[in-house]
C-alpha positions, 0 to 999 in steps of 0.5 A: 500500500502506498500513501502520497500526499498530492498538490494539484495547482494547475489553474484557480483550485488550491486543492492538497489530498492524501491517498492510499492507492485508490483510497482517498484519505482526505481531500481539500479544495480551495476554490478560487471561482468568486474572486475570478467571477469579477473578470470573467475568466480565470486571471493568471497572476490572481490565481497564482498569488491566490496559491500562494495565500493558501496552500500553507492552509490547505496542506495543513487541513488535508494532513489534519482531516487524514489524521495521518503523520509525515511517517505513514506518507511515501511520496509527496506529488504535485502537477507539473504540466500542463497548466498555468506556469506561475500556478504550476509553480506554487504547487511544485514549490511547496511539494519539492519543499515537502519532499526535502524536509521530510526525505521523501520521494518527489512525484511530478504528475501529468494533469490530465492523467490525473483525470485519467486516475478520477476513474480509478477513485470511483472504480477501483476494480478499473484495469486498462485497456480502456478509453477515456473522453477527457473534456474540461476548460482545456482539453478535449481528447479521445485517449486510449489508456493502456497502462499507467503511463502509456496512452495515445491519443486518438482524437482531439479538437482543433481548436476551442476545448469544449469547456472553453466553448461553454463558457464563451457561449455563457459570456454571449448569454450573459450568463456569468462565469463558470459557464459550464454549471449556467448552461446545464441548469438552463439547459435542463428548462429549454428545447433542445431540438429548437435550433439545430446547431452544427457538430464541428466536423472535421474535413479531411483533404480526401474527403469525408471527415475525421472519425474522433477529431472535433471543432467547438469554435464553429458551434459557438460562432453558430450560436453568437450568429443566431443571438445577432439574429433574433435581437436584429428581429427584435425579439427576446432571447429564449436563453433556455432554449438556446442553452439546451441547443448548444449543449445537444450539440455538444453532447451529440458531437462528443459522444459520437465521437467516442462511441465510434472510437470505442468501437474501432478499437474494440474497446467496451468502456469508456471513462470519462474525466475533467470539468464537462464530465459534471454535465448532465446532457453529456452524462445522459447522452453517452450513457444512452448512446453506450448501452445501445451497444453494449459499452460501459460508461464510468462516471467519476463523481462530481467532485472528482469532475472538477480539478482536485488532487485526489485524482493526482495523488492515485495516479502519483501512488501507481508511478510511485509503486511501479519505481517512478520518480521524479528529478527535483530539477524538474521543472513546469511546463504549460504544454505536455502531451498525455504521450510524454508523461514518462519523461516526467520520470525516472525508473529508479527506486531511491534507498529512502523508499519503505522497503515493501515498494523496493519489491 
């Protein structure tokens, strides 16, 4: 059994947990959305000083509710990459400094194998191969997992991630920020056959399209169109209704998409993960979609949807039992793909690791 104690900074969430293999033993979040909802968006510098005020806080709280000593700790992680620089920084700071003071193992972890690992906190029975649909604020992938470290993406979006997406059409809406949560509660009240809006194909110079490749600025850029066009009429805006719309069509492109992928590669579950995974047009739409053909879905809960380090420290336990650690000259990096997580790591178990994970 192996315990880790993860720091997971990579945007506007301070959040510290501590987990033993797919256990979670505390888990804190600082959320940092009401000081970010003024600007509307997420503003880098804030975020990082936020961080900074906090993380002292939200360590200390998360060994507490644990109530476990620096002893039964193996490994301190914390994400690297990708992220917001300065953020990323705040979080690899305080865990290098961890890892230091108490001689203990540094972990730096991938962000979104993090929300590979979400999967594995509600499904601890989960074993590859499998295909995940990781969508949030930042990324929309298609990716097959095929152990822990080794995955290949296998679709993505040209442009806007489709968390992006929702949030841009909330900032249309008038709807504040997060978009995300504004659209689906909407979208609940509204008619989502209404205004057929497109899916974001993606040509291929043959002909046809990409079977898992997806675009999300043409279905906003659709919706901007149709807000121009019925206040150009003089009408009231059925927010609801175009709400329900975009998130069909969004829900219907996505889970197209990861159906047909799933079925190419002979796949029979899928899991999904980030920030969109919380939305109930898509939960409901994979799933129905899914169990048409016999494919299960796995739904992490809510809060392992969002960003939270949990989700960092399973996946840092799995490195950490398998001899992955981490150089302390490793730095962040604000792109990495999911198919280069291992050069985040060295193979090597150092004499400071119990001896039950040298064998």
């Amino acid at each position: 059994m192996t315990t880790v104690l993860s720091i997971e900074t990579s945007c506007d969430e301070t959040a510290v947990a501590i987990v033993n293999n797919r256990q979670v033993c505390s888990s804190v979040v600082a959320s940092q959305i009401d000081i970010h909802t003024q600007y509307g968006g997420v503003v880098p510098e804030v975020a990082s000083r936020q961080h900074l005020l906090t993380i002292n806080q939200v360590i200390a709280q998360a060994i507490c509710e644990a109530n476990l000593g620096w002893a039964d700790i193996d490994g301190i992680a914390a994400t690297v990459a990708p992220g917001l620089v300065g953020a990323l920084m705040i979080g690899m700071s305080a865990a290098k400094t961890l890892a230091i003071l108490h001689n203990k193992p540094f972990l730096g972890v991938h962000h979104l194998e993090g929300h590979i690992y979400a999967s594995y906190l509600s499904s601890p029975e989960l074993k590859p191969p499998f295909l995940c649909l990781l969508v949030s604020g930042g990324h929309t992938s298609l990716i097959h997992v095929k152990d822990c470290g080794v995955y290949t993406e296998l679709g993505a979006t040209r442009d806007d991630a489709a968390g992006e997406a929702f949030d841009k059409v909330a900032r249309l809406l008038n709807l504040g920020y997060p978009g995300g949560p504004a659209i689906d509660r909407l979208a609940s009240q509204g008619n989502s056959s209404l205004y057929p809006l497109p899916e974001g194909n993606i040509s291929l110079p043959g002909g046809g399209f990409h079977p898992y490749d997806s675009s999300f600025s043409g279905v906003k850029t659709a919706v901007l169109r149709l807000v121009q066009k019925l206040q150009a009429e003089g009408k009231e805006l059925p927010i609801a209704d175009i709400a329900a719309s975009f998130q069909h069509s969004v829900a219907r492109s996505l889970t197209k998409r990861a159906i047909a992928c799933a079925i190419d590669y002979g796949l029979d579950t899928i899991a999904i993960g980030g920030g969109v995974a919380a939305n109930r047009g898509l939960r409901a739409t994979l799933q129905s979609a899914a169990s048409q053909r016999g494919i299960q879905v796995l739904l992490p809960p809510m809060e392992y949807c969002t960003d939270n380090a949990a989700m960092i420290g399973c996946a840092a336990a799995e490195h950490l039992q398998r001899g992955h650690i981490s150089p302390l000259d490793l730095g962040v990096q604000s792109r990495l793909s999911i198919m280069d997580v291992m050069t985040l790591y060295r193979s090597r178990i150092p004499s400071i690791l119990p001896q039950t994970l040298r064998h």
